[in-house]
N, C-alpha and C positions, 0 to 999 in steps of 0.2 A: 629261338635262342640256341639252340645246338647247332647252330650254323654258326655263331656268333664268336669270333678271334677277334682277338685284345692285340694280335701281333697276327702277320701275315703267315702261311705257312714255310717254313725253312727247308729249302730246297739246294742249296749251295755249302761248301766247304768252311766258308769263314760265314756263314749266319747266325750259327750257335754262339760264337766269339763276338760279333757286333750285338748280338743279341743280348750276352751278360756284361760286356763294358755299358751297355746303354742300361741296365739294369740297376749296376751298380752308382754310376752317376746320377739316376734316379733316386735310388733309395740315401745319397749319401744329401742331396739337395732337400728329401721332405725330413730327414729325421734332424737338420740343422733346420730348416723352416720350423717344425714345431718346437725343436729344443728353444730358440732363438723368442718367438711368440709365447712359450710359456713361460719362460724370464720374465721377459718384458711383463708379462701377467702379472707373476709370480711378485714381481720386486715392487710393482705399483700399488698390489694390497699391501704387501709386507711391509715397505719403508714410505705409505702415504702420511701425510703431514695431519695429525690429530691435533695440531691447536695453531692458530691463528701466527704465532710469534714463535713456533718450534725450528728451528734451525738443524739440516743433518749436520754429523761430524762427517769431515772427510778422513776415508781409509786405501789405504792400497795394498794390493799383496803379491808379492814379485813373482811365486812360483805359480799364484793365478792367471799374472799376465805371459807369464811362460811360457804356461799349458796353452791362453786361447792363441798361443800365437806359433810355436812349436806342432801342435796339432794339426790344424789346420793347414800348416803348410804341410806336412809329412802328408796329408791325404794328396794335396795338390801336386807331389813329384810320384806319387802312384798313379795318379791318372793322368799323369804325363806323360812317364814312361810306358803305361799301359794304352796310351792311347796311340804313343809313338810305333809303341812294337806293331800292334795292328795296322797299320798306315801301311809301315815299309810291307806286310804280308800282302796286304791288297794292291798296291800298285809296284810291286817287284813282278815282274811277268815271268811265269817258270819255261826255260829254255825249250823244252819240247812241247810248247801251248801249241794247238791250233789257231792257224791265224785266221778271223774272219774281218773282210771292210765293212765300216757302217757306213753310209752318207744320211743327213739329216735333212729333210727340204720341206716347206709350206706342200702340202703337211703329210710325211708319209716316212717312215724308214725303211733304206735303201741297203739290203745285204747283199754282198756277194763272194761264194768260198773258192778258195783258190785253184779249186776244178773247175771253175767256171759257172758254178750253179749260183741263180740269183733269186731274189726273193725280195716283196714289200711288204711291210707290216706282220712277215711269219721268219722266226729265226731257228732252223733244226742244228740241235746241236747232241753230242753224246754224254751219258754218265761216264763219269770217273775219268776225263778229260781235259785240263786246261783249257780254256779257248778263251783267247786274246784278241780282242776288238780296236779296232784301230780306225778311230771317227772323225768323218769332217762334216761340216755343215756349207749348204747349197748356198747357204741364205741369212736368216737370224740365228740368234744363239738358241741351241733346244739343247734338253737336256735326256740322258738317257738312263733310265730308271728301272729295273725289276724287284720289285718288294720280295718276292719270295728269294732271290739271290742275296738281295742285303746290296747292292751295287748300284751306285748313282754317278753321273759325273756332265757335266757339261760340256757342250761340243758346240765348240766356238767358230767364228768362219774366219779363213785364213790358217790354221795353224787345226796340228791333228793331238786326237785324245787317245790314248790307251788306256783298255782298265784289262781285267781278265776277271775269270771265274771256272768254278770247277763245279758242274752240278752236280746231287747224285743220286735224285729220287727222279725217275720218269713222269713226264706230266706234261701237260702245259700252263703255264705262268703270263699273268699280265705283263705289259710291256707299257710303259709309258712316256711322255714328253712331259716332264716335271718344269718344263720353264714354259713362260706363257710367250706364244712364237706367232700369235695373229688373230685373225677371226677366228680358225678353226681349231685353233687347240686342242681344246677338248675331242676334237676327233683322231686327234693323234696317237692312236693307240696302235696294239700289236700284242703278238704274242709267243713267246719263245716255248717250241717246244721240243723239250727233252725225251731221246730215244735210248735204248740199248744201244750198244756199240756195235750189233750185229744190224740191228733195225737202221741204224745210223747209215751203214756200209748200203745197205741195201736200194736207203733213199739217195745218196750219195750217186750209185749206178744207175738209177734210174733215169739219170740229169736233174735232181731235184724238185723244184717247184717250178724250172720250165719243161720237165717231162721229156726230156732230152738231153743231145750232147754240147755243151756249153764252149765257148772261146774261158783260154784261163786268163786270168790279170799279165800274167808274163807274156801269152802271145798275143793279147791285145793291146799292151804295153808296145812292145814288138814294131808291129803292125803302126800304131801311131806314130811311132820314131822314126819309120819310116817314110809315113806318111808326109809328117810336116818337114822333113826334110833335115829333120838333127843328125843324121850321120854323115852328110857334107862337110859338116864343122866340128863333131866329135865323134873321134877314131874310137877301134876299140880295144886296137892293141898298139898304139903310137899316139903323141899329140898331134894337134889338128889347130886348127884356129881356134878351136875350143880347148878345154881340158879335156885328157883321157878318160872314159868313164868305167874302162876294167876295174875293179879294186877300189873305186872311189867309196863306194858307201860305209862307211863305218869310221873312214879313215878320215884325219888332222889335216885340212886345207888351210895353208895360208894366204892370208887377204891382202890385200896392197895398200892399207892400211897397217899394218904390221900384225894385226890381230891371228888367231888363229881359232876356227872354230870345226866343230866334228859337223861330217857330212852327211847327216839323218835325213828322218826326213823333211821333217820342215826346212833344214837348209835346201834340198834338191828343190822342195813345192817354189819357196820366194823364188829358187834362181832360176824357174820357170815365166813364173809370172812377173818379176820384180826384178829382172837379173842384173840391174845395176846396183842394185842395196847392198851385195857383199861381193866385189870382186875379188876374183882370184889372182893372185900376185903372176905377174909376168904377161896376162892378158889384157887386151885392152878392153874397154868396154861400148862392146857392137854388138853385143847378142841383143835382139829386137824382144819385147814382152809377148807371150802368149794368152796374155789376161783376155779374159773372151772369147778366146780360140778354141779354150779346151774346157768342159766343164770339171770338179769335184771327182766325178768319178775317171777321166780318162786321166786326171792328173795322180789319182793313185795306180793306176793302171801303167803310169809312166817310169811312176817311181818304186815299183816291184817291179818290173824290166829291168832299171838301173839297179836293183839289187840283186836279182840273179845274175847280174856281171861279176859279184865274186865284192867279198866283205872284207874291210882289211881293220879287225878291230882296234889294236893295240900299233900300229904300224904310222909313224907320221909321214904324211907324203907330202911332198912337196912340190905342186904344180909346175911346170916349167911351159915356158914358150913355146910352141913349136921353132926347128931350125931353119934359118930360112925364111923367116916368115917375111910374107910382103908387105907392102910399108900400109897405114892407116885407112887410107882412102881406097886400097884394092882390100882389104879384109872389110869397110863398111860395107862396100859393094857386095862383096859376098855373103853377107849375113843378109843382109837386107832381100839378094835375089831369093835366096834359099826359102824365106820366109811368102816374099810375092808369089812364088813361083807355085806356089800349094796353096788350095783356097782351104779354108777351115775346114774339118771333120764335121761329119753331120753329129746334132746334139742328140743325145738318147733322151725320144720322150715318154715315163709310163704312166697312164692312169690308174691313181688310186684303186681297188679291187671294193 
């Protein structure tokens, strides 16, 4: 029994705070459950029917109905607002977080820090640190879970998840796949562990958990853009048959639909693999799909390349054509050679450990 917690242990900055909102939700739902059943009790001895032909009188009383109704809801904008404030604390990501990729896959979590160092089913990270996860899945929905963080979220395929966290007790903590994702589910575990910040530096120079010197996201990013042959079609400091991708990430594209939407990441991921879903006004649309070409993680790999081209937050940009451009049928041609002309990247395969 001295082993024995009621609650996981609190290892993270916002645990203590989900820990007493969930506390207080708790206690405010049993002490209205018993208030509520002892009425009920209460009023079926007090006002039961002692004779055959007794009739109650009907009563009402306003400042009674006031209370259960004024009450009640004054709890209910506390725990709205209290539940609101925490929300925004947990998925507001603090500007200088560490960023780490997850990828989710049947069945294994796929880390890797923007030095290069990769890692499955083990995730190093520092005390007194933000570090901001940025998740796709390979495959089905999984979900990504640490009890002793207090951090849940689900990582859906197609479209990527952020959460963050701040540990700040050294340790290591369960890790798990909270969504049922196959046969082996349950084997989908892991474990984040938490270093000093000097220990952290340490493992970090080592090459991590491959024990050497890693490729980063940006120059494997890089490396693939060049590979499939996207700088044919997007310049990097001029338009091209593509859009320019200097300064795109952050920044207001408009669509040829009239729409305009911000160029994150999920819009760069679809205009990879879907790239007729949202065209960019003055472009035609001949960019070929890379669905298949590239898995989950060379498509984050893609898209940290395209953002060390430089972020234009607050700045609306507005695509333009290249000038000059040749007529329909010599830009199909060229998208299309560009894409034949390079056979797909080899898939990265690892085996579970």
């Amino acid at each position: 029994m001295s082993h024995f917690q009621l609650f996981p242990e609190r290892a993270s900055t916002v645990a203590g705070h989900v820990d007493t909102l969930f506390a207080f939700l708790t206690g405010v739902s049993l002490f209205f459950t018993l208030l509520i059943f002892g009425l009920i009790i209460f009023f079926a001895v007090k006002y039961r029917r002692r004779a055959p032909g007794e009739v109650g009188t009907p009563t009402s009383s306003v400042a009674l109905e006031t209370a259960w109704t004024v009450i009640p809801f004054g709890i209910m904008l506390v725990m709205f607002v209290w539940g609101a404030s925490l929300y925004f604390t947990l998925y507001r990501v603090p500007a200088d977080a560490l960023e780490i990729q997850v990828v989710g896959k049947q069945w294994m979590w796929k880390f890797q820090h923007m030095g290069g160092q990769r890692e499955i089913n083990e995730l190093h990270v520092p005390t007194g640190r933000a570090v901001k996860l940025v998740m796709a899945s390979q495959d089905v929905i999984h979900s990504f879970y640490v009890p002793a963080f207090r951090v849940k979220a689900d990582v859906v395929p197609g479209s990527y998840r952020t959460i963050w966290f701040e540990a700040t007790r050294p340790g290591t903590y369960h890790l798990f796949c909270a969504e049922y994702c196959g046969l082996q589910h349950s084997g989908m575990i892991g474990h984040v562990i938490v270093m000093e910040p000097a220990q952290y530096q340490a493992w970090l120079s080592g090459g991590g958990a491959a024990g050497g010197a890693e490729t980063s996201p940006v120059a494997a990013g890089h490396k693939l853009f060049l590979d499939l042959g996207c700088h044919t079609c997007h310049h990097l400091n001029r338009q091209g048959i593509g859009p320019m991708l200097t300064g795109l990430f952050g920044s207001r594209v408009q669509l040829q639909n009239g729409q305009t939407v911000v160029a994150d990441d999920d819009y760069v991921r679809e205009s990879i693999v879907d790239p007729l879903a949202k065209i960019a006004a003055g472009f035609q649309p001949l960019m070929p799909s890379f669905q298949g070409r590239v898995d989950e993680e060379q498509l984050m790999d893609l898209i940290t390349y395209i953002k060390s081209l430089g972020t234009q937050q607050t700045q609306a940009v507005t695509v333009l054509p290249p000038q000059g451009a040749p007529g329909t049928a010599t830009l199909s041609e060229a998208w299309q050679g560009a894409a034949a002309a390079v056979p797909a990247p080899p898939q990265r395969t690892e085996t579970q450990p």
